[in-house]
KOLDO-700811 format. One record per residue (C-alpha): residue in one letter; x, y, z; residue number from 0. Coordinates in steps of 0.5 Angstrom, whole numbers, plus 500, padded with zeros to 3 digits. Example, Ala and Ser with C-alpha at 12.3 -4.5 7.8 and 13.67 -1.06 7.14 Angstrom:
BEGIN
+------+-----+-----+-----+------+
: resn :   X :   Y :   Z : resi :
+------+-----+-----+-----+------+
:    A : 525 : 491 : 516 :    0 :
:    S : 527 : 498 : 514 :    1 :
+------+-----+-----+-----+------+
***
This chain:
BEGIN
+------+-----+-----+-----+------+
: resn :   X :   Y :   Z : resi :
+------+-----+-----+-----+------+
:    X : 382 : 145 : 650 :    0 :
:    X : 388 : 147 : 653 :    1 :
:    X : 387 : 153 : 656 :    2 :
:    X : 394 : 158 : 656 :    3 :
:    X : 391 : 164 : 660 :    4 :
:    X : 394 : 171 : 659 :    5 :
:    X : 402 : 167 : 659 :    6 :
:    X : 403 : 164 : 652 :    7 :
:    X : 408 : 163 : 647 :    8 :
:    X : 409 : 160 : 639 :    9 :
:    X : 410 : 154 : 642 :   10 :
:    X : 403 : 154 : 645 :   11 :
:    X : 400 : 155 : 637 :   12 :
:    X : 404 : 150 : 633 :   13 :
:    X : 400 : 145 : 629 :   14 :
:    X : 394 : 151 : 630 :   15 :
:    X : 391 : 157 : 626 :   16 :
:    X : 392 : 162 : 631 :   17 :
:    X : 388 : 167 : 630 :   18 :
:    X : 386 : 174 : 636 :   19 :
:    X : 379 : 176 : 637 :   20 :
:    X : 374 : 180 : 640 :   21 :
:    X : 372 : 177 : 646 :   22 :
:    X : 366 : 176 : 645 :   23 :
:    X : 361 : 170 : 646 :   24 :
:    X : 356 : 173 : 639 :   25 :
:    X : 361 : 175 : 635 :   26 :
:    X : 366 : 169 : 636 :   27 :
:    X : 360 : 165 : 634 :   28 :
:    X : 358 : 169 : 627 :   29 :
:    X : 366 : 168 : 626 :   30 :
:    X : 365 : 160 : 628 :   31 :
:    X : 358 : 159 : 623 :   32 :
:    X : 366 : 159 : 618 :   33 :
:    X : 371 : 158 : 622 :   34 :
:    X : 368 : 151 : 622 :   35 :
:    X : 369 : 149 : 615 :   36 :
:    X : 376 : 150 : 613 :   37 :
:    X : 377 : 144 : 617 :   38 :
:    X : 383 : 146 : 621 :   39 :
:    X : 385 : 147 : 629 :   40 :
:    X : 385 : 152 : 631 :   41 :
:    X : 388 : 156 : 637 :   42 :
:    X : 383 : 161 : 640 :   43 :
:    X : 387 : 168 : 642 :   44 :
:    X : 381 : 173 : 646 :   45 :
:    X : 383 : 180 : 647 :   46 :
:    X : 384 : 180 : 655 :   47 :
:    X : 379 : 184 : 660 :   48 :
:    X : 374 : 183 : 664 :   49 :
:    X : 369 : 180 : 665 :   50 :
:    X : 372 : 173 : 661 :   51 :
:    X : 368 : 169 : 659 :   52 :
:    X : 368 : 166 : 652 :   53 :
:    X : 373 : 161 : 653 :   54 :
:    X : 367 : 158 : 656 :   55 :
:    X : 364 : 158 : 651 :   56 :
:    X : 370 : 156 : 647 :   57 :
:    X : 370 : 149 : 650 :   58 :
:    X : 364 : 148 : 647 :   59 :
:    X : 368 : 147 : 640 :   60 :
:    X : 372 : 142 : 639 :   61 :
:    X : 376 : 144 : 634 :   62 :
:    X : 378 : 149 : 638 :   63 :
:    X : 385 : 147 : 642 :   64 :
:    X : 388 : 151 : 645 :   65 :
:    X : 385 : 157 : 648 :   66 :
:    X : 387 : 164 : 651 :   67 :
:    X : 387 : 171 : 652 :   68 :
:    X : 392 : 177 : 650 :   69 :
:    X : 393 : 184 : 651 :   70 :
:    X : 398 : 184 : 644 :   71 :
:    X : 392 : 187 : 640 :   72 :
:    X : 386 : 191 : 642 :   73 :
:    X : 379 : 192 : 637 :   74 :
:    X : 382 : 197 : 633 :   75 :
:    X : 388 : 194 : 632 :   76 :
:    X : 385 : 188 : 629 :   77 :
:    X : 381 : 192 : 624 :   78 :
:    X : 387 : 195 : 623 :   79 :
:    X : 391 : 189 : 622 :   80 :
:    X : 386 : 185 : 618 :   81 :
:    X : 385 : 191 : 613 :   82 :
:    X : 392 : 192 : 613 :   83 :
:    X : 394 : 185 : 611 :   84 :
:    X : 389 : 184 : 606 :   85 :
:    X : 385 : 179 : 609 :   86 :
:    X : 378 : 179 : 605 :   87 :
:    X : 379 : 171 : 603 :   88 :
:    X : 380 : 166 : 607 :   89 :
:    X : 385 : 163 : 602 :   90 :
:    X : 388 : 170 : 603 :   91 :
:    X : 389 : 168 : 610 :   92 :
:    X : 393 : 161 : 609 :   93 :
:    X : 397 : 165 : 604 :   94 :
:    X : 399 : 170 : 608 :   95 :
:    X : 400 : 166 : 615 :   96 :
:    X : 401 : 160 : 616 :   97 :
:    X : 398 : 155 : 622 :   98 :
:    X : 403 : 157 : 628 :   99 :
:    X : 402 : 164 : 627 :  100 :
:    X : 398 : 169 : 629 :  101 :
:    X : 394 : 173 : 626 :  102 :
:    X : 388 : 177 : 627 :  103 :
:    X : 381 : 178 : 625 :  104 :
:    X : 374 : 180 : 627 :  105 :
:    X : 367 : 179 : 623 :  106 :
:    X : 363 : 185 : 626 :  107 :
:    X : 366 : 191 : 621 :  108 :
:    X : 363 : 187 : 616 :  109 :
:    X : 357 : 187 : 619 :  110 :
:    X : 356 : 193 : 622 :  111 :
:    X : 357 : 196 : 615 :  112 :
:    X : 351 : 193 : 614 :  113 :
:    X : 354 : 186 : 609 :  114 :
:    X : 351 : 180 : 611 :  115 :
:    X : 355 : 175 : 615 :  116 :
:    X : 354 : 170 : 609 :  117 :
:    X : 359 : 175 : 604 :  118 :
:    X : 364 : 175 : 610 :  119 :
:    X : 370 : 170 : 607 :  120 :
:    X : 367 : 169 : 602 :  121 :
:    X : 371 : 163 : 599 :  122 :
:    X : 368 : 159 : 606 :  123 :
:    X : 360 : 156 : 607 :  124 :
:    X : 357 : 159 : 612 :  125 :
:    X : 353 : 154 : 617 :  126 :
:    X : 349 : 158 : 621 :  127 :
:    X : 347 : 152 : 626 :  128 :
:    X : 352 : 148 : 629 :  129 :
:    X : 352 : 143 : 635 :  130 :
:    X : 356 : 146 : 641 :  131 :
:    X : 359 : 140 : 644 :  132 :
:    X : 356 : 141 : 651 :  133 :
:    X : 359 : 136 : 657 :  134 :
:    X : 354 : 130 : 659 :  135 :
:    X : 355 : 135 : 667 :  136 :
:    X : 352 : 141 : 664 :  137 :
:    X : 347 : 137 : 661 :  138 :
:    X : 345 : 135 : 667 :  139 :
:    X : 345 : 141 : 671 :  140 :
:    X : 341 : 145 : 666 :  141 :
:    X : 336 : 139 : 667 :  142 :
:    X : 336 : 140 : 674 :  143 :
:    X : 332 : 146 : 673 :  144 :
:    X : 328 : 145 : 667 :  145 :
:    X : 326 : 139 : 671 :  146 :
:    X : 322 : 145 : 676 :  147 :
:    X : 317 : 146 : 672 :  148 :
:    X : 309 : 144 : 671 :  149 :
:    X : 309 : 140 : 663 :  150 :
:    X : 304 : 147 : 661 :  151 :
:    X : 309 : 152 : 663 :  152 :
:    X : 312 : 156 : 657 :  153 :
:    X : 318 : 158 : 659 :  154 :
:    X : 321 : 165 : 657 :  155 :
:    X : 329 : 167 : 657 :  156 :
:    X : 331 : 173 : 659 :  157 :
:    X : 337 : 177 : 660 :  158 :
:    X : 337 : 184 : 662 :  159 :
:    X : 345 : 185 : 662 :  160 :
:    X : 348 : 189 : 667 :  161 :
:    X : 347 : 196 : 670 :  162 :
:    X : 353 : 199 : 667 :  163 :
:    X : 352 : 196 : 659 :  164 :
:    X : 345 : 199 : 660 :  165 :
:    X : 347 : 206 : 663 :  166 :
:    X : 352 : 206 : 657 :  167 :
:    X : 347 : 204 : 651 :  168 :
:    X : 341 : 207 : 655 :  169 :
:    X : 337 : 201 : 656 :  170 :
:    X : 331 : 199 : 660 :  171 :
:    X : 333 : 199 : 668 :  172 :
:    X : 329 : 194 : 673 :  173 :
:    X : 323 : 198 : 673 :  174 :
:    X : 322 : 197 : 665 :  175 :
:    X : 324 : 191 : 665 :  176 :
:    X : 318 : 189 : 670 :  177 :
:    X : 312 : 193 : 667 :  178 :
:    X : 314 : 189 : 660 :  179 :
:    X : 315 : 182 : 664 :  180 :
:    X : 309 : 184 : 669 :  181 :
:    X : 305 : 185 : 661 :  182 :
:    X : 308 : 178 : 659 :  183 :
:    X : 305 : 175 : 665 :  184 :
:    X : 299 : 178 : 663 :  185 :
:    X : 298 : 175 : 657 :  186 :
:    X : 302 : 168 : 658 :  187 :
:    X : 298 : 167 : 665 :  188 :
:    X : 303 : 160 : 665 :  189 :
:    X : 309 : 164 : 663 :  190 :
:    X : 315 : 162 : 668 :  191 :
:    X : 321 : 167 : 667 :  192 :
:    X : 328 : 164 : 667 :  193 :
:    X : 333 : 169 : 668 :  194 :
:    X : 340 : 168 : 665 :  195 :
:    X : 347 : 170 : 665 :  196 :
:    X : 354 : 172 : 668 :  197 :
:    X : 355 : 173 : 676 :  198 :
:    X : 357 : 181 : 673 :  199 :
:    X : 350 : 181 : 670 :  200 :
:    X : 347 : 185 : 676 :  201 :
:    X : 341 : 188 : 673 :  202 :
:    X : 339 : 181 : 671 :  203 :
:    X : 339 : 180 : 678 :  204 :
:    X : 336 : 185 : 681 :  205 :
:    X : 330 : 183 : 676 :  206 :
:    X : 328 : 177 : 682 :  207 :
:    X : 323 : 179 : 686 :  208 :
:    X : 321 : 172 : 689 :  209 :
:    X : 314 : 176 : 692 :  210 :
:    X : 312 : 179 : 685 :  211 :
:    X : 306 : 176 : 682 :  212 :
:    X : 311 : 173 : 676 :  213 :
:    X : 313 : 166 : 675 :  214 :
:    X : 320 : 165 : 675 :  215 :
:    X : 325 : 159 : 674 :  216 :
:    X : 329 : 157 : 681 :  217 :
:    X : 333 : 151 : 683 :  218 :
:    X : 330 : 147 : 689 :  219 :
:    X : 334 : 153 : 693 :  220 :
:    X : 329 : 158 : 691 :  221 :
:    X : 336 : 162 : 687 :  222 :
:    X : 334 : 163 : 679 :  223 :
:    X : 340 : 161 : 675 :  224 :
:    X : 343 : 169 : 673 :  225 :
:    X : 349 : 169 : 676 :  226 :
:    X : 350 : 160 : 676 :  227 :
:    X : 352 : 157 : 671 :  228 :
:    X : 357 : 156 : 667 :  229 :
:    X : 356 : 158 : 659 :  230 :
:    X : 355 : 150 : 658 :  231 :
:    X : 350 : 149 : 663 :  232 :
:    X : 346 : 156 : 660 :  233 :
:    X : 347 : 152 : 653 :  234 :
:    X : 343 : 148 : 655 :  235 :
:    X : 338 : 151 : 658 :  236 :
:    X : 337 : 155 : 652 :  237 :
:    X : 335 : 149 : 649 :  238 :
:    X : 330 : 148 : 653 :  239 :
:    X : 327 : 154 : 652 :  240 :
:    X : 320 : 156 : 649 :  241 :
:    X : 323 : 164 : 648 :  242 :
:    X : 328 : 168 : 649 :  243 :
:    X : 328 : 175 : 651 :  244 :
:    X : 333 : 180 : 652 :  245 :
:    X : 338 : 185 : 650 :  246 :
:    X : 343 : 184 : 644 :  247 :
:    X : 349 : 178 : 647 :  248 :
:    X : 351 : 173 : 646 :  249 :
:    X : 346 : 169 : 650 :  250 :
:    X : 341 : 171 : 644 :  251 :
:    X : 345 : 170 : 638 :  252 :
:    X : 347 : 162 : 641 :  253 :
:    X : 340 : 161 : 643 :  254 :
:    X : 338 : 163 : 636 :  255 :
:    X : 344 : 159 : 632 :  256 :
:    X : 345 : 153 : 636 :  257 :
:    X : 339 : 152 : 640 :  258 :
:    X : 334 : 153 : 635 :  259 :
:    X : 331 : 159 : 640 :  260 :
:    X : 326 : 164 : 638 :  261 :
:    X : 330 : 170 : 640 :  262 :
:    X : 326 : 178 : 642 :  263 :
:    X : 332 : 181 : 642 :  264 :
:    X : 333 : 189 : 644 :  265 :
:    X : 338 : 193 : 640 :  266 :
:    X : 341 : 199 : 641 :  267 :
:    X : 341 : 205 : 635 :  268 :
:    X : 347 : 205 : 634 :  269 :
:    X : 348 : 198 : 632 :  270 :
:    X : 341 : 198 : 628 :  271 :
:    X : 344 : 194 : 621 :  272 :
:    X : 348 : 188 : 625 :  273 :
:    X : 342 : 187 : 628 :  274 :
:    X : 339 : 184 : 623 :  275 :
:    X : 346 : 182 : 619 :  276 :
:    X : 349 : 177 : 623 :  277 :
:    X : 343 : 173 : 624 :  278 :
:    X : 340 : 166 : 619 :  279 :
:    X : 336 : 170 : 614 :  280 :
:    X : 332 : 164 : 614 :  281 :
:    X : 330 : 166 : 621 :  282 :
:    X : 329 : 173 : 619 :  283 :
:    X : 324 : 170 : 614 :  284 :
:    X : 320 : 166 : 619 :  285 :
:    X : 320 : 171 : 624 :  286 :
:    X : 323 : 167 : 630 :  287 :
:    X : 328 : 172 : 630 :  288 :
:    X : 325 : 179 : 632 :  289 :
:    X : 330 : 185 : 632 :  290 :
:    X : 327 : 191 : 637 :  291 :
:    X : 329 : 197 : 638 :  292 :
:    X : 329 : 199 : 645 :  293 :
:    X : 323 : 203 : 646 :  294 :
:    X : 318 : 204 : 651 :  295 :
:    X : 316 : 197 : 654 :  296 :
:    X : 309 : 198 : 654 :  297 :
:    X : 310 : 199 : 646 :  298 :
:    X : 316 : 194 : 646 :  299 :
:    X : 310 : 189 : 649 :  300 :
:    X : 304 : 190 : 644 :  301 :
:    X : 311 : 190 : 638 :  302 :
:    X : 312 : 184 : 641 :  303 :
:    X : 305 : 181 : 642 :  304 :
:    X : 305 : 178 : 635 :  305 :
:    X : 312 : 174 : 635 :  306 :
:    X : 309 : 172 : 642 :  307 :
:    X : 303 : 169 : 640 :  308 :
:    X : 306 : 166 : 635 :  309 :
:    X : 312 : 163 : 639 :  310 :
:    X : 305 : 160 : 643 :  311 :
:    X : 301 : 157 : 637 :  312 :
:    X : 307 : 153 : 636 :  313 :
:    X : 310 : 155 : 629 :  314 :
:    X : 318 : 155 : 632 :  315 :
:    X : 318 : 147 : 632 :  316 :
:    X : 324 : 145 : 635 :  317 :
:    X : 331 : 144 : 630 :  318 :
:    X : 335 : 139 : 630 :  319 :
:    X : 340 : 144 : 632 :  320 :
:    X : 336 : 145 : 639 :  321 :
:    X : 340 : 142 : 644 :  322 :
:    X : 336 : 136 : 648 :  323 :
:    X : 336 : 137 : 656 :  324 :
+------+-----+-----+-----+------+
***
């Protein structure tokens, strides 16, 4: 993938559907699950503004060729642009704008308007699970840290998010996320904690506490992998997990598509109807896939008991979907 940073002309796109996104790593992957079946190339245009992060998770799709971030658009005139023009199919999409041009789209009005992922574009198949191409470096790296574990640990994803996004949603500080992993424990006494995400997700961060009564993932320097690894690497160490829990981010949303993950995932009220429409109704059905709102944590644990005993009765086998590490 050529990476274009913020500097790019029509040069760079010819040959290439180009197409502006939001920049975010679950809602780019909702728009792949059909981006993915129209047998194009695609250059990848992400609205600009920090923290950049999704040209990592970019990389892992081959047929994206070229990659960059933009300030043309913003999320509203996205929105707007796609409505304007009419963009409801994707033939409507190649009719109006050929490879080399830009144009732009977001799938989340659709599903925030409580529309089911599947009847977005609907002239294309919606391939939910896919295989990220993750490099043979990355795979490497994640084994390095599963390889820390005892063979009867059940290995539990976790992802806070950072204090910013928790005060902006009114979401659990450190102190609630440790009486819900400190009631876990108690539960799941071989429990091991695996704390995921960027160097920006500093709640997550502060959740380690190496002198706590809980188990937690380290590499042979003692450091959780929060903050540490690349997405690939992270993508990898999804697949290698028992569970997943965490708030409503990208890590979740790629855990339960591509890593075959059984996913608890804390929602904001807002955003009560995308929870549950992004997201395989197959894993909606079986119960892999749990929406909670973001209540006390001792409620949120005794909701979240049953999917845990079932994730420890080994009813989410692995997928063929489920990344090896």
């Amino acid at each position: 993938m050529r990476f274009l940073g913020s500097v790019h002309s029509e040069a760079d796109y010819a040959g290439l559907r180009t197409i502006v996104v939001p920049s975010g790593i679950g809602e780019f992957q909702w728009a792949w699950t059909k981006y993915l079946n129209t047998g194009e190339d695609f250059c990848i245009l992400a609205l600009d503004g920090a923290p950049r992060r999704l040209h990592q998770f970019c990389e892992l799709h081959p047929r994206v060729k070229a990659f960059g971030y933009t300030s043309v658009f913003d999320y509203t005139q996205i929105r707007t642009w796609q409505d304007y023009h009419g963009l409801k199919t994707w033939a409507a999409v190649k009719e109006r704008f050929a490879l080399g041009s830009m144009t732009a789209l977001a799938c989340n009005p659709h599903l925030e308007a409580g529309k089911p992922l599947a009847d977005w574009m609907p002239d294309l198949p919606t391939s939910y699970k896919y295989k990220l191409e993750v490099q043979n470096g990355q795979t490497i790296k994640a084994a390095r840290y599963l390889r820390n574990t005892e063979p009867t640990d059940v290995l539990v994803g976790i992802s806070c998010a950072s204090y910013r996004g928790a005060d902006a949603w009114k979401t659990w500080h450190a102190s609630e996320w440790l009486i819900f992993l400190g009631l876990i424990q108690k539960e799941v006494p071989n429990g091991r904690f695996v704390l995921l995400g960027g160097s920006w997700d500093d709640l997550t961060a502060s959740v380690y506490d190496e002198d706590s009564e809980l188990r937690w993932l380290v590499d042979p320097r003692g450091f959780p992998p929060v903050g540490r690894t690349d997405f690939g690497t992270a993508v990898g160490i999804l697949g290698g997990l028992d569970a997943y829990v965490g708030f409503s981010s990208g890590l979740g949303h790629v855990a339960a598509h591509n890593c075959g993950t059984p996913v608890w995932m804390f929602w904001p009220e807002h955003e009560t109807a995308l929870s549950t429409t992004w997201v395989d109704p197959e894993l909606l059905e079986s119960g892999a896939y749990v929406p909670s709102a973001w209540i006390r944590p001792e409620a949120a644990f005794i909701a979240a008991k049953p999917w845990l005993r079932r994730v420890l009765d080994g009813q989410y086998h692995l997928t063929e979907s489920r990344q090896a590490v």
